[in-house]
C-alpha positions in Angstrom: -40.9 -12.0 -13.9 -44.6 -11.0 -13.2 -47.7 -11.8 -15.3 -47.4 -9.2 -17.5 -43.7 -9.4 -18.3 -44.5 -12.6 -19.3 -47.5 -11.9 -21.4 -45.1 -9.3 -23.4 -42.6 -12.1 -24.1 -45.3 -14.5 -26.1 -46.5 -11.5 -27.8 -43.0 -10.7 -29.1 -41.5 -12.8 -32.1 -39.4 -14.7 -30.1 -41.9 -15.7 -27.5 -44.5 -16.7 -30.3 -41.8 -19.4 -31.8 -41.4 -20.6 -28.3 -44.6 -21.3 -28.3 -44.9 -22.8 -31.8 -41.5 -25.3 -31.0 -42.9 -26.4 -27.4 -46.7 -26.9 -28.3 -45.5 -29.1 -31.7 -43.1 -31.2 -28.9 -46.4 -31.6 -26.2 -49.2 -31.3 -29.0 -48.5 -35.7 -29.5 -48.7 -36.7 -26.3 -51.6 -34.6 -24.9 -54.7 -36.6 -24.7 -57.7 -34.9 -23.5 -61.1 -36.8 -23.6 -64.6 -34.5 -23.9 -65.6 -33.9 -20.1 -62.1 -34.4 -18.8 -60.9 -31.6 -16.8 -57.6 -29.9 -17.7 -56.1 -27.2 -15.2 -52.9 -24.8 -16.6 -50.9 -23.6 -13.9 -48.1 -20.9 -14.0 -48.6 -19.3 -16.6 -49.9 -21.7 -19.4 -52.3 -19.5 -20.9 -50.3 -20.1 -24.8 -50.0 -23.8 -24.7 -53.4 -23.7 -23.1 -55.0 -21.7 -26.1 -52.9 -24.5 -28.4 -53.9 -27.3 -26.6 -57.1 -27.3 -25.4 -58.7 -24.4 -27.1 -62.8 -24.2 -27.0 -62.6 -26.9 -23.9 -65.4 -26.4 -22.5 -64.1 -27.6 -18.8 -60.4 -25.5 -18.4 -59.1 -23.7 -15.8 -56.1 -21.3 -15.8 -54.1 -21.1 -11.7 -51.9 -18.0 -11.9 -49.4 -17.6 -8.8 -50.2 -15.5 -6.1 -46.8 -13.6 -6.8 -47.0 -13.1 -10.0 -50.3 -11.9 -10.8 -53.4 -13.0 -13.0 -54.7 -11.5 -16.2 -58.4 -11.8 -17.5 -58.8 -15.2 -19.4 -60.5 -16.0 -22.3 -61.1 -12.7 -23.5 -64.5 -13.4 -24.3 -67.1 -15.5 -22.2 -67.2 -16.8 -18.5 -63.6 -15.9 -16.9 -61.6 -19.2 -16.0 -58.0 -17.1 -14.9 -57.5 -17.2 -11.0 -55.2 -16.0 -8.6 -54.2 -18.7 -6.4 -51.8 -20.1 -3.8 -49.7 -22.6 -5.5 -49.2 -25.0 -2.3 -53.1 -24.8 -1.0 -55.3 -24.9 -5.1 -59.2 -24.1 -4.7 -60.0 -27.9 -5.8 -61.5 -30.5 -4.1 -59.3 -34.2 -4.8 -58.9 -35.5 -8.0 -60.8 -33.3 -10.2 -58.5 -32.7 -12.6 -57.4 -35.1 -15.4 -54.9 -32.9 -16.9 -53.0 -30.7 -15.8 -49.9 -28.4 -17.9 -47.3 -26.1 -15.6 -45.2 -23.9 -17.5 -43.2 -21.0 -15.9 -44.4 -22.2 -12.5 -42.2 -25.0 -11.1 -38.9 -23.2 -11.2 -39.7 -20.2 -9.4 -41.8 -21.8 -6.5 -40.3 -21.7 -3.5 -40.6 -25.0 -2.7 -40.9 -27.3 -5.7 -41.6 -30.6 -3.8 -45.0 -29.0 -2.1 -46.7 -27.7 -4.8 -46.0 -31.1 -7.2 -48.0 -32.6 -4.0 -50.3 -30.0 -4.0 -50.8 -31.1 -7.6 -50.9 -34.6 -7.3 -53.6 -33.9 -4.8 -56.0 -32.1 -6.9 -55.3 -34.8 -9.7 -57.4 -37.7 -10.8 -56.1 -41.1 -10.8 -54.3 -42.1 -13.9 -54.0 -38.5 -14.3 -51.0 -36.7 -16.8 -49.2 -34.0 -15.4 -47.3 -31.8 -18.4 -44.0 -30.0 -17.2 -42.3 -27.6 -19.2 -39.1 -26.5 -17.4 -35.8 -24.3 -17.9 -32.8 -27.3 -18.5 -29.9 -26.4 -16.3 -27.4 -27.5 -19.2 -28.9 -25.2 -21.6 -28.1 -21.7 -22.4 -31.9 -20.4 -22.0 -31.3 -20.9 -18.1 -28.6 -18.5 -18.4 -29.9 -15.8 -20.0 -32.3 -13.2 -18.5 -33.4 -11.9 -21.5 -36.6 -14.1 -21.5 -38.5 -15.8 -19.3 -36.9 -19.3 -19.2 -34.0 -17.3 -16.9 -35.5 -16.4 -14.0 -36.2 -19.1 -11.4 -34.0 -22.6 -10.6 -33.6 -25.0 -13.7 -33.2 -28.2 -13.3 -31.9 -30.9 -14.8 -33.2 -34.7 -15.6 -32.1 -36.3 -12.0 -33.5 -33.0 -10.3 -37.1 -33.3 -12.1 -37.2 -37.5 -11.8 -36.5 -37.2 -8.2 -38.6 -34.8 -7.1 -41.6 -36.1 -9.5 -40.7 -39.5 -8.1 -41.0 -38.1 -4.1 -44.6 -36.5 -5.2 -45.6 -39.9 -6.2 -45.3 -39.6 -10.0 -44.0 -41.9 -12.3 -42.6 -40.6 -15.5 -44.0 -41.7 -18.8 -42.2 -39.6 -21.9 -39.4 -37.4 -22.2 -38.8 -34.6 -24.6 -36.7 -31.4 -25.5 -37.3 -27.8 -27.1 -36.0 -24.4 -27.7 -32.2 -25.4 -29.2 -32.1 -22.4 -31.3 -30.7 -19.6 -29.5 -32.7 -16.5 -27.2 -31.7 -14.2 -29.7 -34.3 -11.8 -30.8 -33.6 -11.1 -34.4 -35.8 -11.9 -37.1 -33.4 -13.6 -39.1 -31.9 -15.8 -36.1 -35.3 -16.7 -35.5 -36.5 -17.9 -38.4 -33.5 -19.7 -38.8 -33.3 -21.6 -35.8 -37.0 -22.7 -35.7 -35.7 -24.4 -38.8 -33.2 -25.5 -37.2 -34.7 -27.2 -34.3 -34.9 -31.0 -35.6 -31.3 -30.8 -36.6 -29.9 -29.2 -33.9 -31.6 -31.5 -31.2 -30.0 -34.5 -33.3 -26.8 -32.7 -32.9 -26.5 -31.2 -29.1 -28.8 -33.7 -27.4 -29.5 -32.6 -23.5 -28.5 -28.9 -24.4 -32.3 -27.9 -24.7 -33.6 -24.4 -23.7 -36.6 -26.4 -22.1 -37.1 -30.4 -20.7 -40.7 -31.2 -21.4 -41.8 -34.2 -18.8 -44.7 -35.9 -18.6 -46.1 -37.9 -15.8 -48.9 -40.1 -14.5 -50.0 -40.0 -11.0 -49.8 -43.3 -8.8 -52.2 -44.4 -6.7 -51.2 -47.2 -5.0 -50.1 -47.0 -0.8 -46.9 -48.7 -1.3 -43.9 -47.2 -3.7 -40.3 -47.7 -4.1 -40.5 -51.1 -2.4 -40.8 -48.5 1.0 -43.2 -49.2 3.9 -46.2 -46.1 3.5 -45.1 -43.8 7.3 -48.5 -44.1 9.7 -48.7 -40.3 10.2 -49.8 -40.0 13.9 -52.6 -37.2 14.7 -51.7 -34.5 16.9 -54.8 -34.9 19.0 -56.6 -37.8 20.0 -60.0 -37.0 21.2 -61.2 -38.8 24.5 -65.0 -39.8 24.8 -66.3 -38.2 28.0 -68.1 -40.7 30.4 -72.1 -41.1 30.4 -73.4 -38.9 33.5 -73.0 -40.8 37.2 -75.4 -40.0 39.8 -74.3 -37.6 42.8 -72.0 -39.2 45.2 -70.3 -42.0 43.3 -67.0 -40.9 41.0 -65.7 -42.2 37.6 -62.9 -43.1 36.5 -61.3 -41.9 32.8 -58.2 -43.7 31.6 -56.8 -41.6 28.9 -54.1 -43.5 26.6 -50.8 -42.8 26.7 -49.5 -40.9 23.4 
């Protein structure tokens, strides 16, 4: 699934009701304040034009292998091509930040939600959108939701809680199913209030948010001294000819 596979899937019918069932399930809980920074990464670019649309201070991260696309189509451009792991941002600059079709096909999950946290402000809310490993989305290849590892709610807490997240809401999408027909469609965005009631954690999609923590000490665990590789060792003032000097150099 590269950039422009999954620009042809939100164009399609299909792709424009995910976007309509995840944005009304995110659209209550995301708060962003004029000047606040908000950064999609993945490929966010729907929920970004829902969410935060005229914000004058949004950026749009697109992974190195999948490919960027020109974004807004009009005015300065604000799409980049970037390494999810190593993000051109300085430390907490960001005060929101939305990843959708991006954790579950990095190759190492745990490193780029630390990458993240990084570039996040304190008190910052990180927006998740992921395939659910229970569902039948994660099965199915015929859109973008299977492709990639889904997860489910242990996975996601665990991994958010080893970033140094904590977990503030929980919520579910996509229970119709990845059908593309018209009718089925229709139907099941209909559906979708009813049939979460009925199948509970058999969602398409688990929609997490969570705040980043700042404090040293988590999990009741002592914070690890990391230890530098190299140690630098001031050199002596000069000696005059003749006499020698001494350097004691610490033990590692």
């Amino acid at each position: 699934m590269d950039v422009v596979d999954l620009r042809e899937f939100y164009d399609s019918e299909l792709g424009q009701a995910v976007r309509r069932l995840v944005t009304k399930r995110l659209a209550p809980r995301f708060k962003l304040a004029s000047g606040q920074t908000v950064l999609g990464l993945g490929y966010a670019l729907p929920y970004m034009e829902d969410l935060a649309l005229g914000h004058d201070r949004s950026l749009a991260f697109m992974m190195a292998r999948r490919g960027v696309i020109h974004w807004p189509l009009a005015g300065d451009v604000r799409a980049a091509l970037v390494d999810e792991y190593d993000l051109p941002l300085l430390e907490s600059v960001a005060d929101a930040v939305i990843v959708t079709h991006g954790l579950e096909l990095a190759e190492d999950p745990l490193e780029m939600l630390q990458e993240i946290w990084r570039v996040m402000a304190p008190q910052g809310r990180l927006y998740l959108v992921v395939p659910n490993r229970r569902g039948i989305w994660s099965a199915s290849e015929a859109t973008p939701f299977g492709y990639g590892q889904p997860f489910s709610r242990s996975q996601i807490l665990g991994l958010l809680k080893e970033a140094r997240f904590s977990v503030s809401n929980w919520d579910q999408a996509l229970f119709l199913p990845p059908l593309k027909a018209p009718a089925l469609i229709k139907a099941g965005e209909a559906m979708e209030w009813p049939m979460m009631r009925l199948l509970g954690r058999f969602s398409g999609v688990l929609i997490v948010e969570a705040m980043k923590q700042v404090y040293a000490f988590s999990s009741g665990k002592r914070a690890r001294r990391l230890v530098p590789r190299l140690r630098p060792v001031l050199l002596p003032a000069p000696q005059p000819a003749g006499r020698s000097h001494r350097i004691d150099v610490p033990s590692a």
